[in-house]
C-alpha positions in Angstrom: -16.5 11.7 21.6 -17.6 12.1 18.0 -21.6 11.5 17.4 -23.0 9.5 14.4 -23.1 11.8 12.0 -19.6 13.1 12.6 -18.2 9.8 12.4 -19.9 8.9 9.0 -18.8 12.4 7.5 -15.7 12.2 9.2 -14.3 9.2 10.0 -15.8 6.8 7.0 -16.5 9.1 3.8 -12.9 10.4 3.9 -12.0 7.0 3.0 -15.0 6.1 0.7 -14.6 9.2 -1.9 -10.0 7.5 -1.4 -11.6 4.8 -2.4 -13.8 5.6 -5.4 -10.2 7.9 -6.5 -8.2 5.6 -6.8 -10.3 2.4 -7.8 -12.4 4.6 -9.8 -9.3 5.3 -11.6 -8.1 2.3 -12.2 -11.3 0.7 -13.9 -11.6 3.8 -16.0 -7.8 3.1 -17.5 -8.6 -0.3 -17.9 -12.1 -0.3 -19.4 -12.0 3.2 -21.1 -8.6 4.1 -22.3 -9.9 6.2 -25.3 -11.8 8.2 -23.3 -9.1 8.9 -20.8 -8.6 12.5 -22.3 -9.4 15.8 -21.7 -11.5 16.2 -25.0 -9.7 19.0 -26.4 -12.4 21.6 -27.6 -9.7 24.2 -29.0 -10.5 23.5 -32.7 -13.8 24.9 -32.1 -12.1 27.9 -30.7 -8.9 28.8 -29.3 -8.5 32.8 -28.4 -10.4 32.2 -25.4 -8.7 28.9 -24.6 -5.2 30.4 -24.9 -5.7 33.0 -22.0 -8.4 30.8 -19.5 -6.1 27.8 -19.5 -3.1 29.5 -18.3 -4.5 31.1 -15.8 -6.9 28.5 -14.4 -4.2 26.2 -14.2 -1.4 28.6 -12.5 -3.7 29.9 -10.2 -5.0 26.2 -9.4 -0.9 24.9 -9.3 -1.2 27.9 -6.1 -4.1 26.7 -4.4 -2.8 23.1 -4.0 0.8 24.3 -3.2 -1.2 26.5 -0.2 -3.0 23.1 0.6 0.1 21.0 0.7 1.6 23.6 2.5 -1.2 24.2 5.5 -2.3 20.7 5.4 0.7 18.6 5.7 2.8 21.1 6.8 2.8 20.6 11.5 2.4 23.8 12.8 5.5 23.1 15.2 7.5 22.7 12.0 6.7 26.4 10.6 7.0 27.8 14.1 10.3 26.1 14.6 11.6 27.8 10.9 10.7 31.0 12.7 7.6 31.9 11.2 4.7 32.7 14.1 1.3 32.4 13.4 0.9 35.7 12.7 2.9 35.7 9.9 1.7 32.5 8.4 -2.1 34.5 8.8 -0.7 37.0 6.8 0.9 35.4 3.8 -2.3 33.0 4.3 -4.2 35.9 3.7 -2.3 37.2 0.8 -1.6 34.4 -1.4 -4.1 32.5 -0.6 -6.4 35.2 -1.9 -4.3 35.9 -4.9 -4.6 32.0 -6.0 -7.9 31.6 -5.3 -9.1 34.7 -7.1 -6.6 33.6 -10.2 -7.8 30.2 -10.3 -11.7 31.1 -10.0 -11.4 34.0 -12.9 -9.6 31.0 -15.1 -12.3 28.7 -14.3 -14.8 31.5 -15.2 -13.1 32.4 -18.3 -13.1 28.4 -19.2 -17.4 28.0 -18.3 -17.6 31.3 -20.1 -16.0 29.9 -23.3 -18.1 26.4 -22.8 -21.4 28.2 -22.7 -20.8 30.0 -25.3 -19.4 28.7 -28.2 -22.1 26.1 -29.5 -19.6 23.2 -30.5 -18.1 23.3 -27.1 -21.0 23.3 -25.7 -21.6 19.8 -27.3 -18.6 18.6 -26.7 -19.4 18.6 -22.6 -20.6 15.1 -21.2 -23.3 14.8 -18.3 -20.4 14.0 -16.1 -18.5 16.6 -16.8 -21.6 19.1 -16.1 -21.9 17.6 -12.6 -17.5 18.4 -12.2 -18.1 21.5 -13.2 -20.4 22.3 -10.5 -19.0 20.9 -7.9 -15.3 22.1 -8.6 -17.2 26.1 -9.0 -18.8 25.3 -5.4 -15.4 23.7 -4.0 -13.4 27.0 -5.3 -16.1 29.4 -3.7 -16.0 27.5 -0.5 -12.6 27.6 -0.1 -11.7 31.4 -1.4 -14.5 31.8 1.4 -12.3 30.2 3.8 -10.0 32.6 2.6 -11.7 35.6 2.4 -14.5 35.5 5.7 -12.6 33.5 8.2 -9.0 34.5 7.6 -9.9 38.1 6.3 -13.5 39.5 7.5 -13.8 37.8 11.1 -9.9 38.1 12.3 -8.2 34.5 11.3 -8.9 30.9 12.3 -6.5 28.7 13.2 -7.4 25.8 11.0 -4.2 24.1 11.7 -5.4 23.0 14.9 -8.5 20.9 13.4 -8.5 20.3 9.8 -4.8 19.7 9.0 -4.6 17.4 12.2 -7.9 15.6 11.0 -6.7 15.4 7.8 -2.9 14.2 8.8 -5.1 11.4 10.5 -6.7 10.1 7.4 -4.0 9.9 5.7 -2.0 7.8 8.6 -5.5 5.7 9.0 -5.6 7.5 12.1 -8.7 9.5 11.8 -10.0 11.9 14.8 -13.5 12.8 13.3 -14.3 15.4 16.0 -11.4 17.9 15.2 -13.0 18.0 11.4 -16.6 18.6 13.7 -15.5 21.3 15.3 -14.6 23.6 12.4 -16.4 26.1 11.1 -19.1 25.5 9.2 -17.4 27.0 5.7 -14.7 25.2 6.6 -16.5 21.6 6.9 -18.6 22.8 3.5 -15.2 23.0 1.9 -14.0 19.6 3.0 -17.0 17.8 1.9 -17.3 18.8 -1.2 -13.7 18.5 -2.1 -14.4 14.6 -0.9 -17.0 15.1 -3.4 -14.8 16.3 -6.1 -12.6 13.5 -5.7 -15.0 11.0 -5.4 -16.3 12.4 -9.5 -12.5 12.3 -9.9 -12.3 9.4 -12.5 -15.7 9.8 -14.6 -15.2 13.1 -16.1 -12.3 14.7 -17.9 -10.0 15.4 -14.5 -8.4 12.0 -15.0 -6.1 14.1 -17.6 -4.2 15.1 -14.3 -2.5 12.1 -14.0 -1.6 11.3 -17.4 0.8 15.0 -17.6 3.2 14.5 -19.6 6.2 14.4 -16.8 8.8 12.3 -18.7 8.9 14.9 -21.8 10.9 16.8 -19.3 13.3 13.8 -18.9 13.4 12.9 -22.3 16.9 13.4 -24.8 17.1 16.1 -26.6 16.1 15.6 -30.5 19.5 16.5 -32.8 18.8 17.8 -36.1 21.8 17.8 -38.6 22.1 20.4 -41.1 23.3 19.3 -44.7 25.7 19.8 -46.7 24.7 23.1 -49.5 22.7 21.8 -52.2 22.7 17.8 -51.5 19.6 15.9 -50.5 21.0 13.5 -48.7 24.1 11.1 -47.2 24.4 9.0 -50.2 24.2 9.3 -53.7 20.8 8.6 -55.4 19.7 5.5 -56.9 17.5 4.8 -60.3 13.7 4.8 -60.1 13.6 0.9 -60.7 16.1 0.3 -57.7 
């Protein structure tokens, strides 16, 4: 039986910070369409840019294909596949280390460049400081995760609690005191990342959902070479014509 506070940070802000995603998101395209962009700061400099966005973004594409992956993934289905838990601790371990250490260097590359160079510096909105600190404290917690439960003290089994908890929100099925049982680092992690999603639509993330997907489905553009030394399809015509 979950107690109060469980079921409020649980059971009810799991759907509150859905809530203020998607809604959040929807005013924002409606009511502030010219701001719906990531403010590009790379004409006040680019060097820096060109090797912090890469990488925070690969090593970020990682970390939520480890998250799909652990979250949505039943346990039952992995083990069924053949792969124990040992083995899934392992390759937990490893990439999940790699990803979150990738993504957190990019990240620190990106702040780096921001505090920095003056004219980015400017360019940053109020909202956007307050992302910025929550997404650093939601990468720590989680290459914590990583690092101290999976690494330091042996493994934890977190698809026992979280991903069943979090299974259940998503079916509106939610079982608060799996999510209250977790370790401490573990339930830091969560509700910040509620946090994070909550800031979602007022500050620059909302860029995620306007990637540009159909440029991959788009026609190729033909170009047509000319003939040698004619400057178009049709003879020319007199000025006055």
């Amino acid at each position: 039986m979950s107690s109060g506070p469980d079921l409020l940070l649980w059971g009810a802000a799991p759907y509150a910070s859905i809530a203020l995603l998607v809604f959040g998101t929807i005013w924002r395209y409606r009511h502030d369409k010219f701001g719906w962009t990531t403010r590009s700061s790379q004409l006040h400099e680019s060097r820096l840019l060109r090797v912090a966005s890469p990488v925070f973004h690969i090593g970020l594409l990682m970390v939520i294909g480890g998250h799909v992956l652990g979250l949505l993934v039943p346990k039952g289905v992995t083990e069924f596949a053949g792969l124990d838990e040992h083995g899934y601790h392992l390759i937990s371990l490893g990439m999940g280390s790699v990803a979150g250490l990738v993504a957190i260097g990019g990240l620190g590359l990106l702040l780096w460049r921001r505090i920095r160079v003056p004219a980015v510096r400017g360019a940053t909105s109020v909202s956007d400081k307050y992302m910025y600190v929550v997404l650093v404290l939601v990468m720590l917690a989680g290459l914590a995760n990583t690092l101290v439960d999976n690494g330091l003290r042996g493994g934890y089994d977190y698809r026992e609690t979280v991903a069943p908890w979090f299974r259940g929100i998503l079916l509106l099925d939610p079982r608060p005191e799996l999510m209250a049982s977790a370790p401490l680092d573990y339930r830091l992690h969560t509700a910040l990342g509620m946090l994070l999603f909550a800031l979602w639509p007022f500050s620059r993330l909302v860029h995620a959902f306007s990637a540009p997907v159909r440029y991959l489905l788009r026609p190729y553009v033909v170009y047509r070479r000319r003939a040698p030394g004619s400057v178009g399809t049709r003879d020319p015509r007199r000025g006055w014509e």
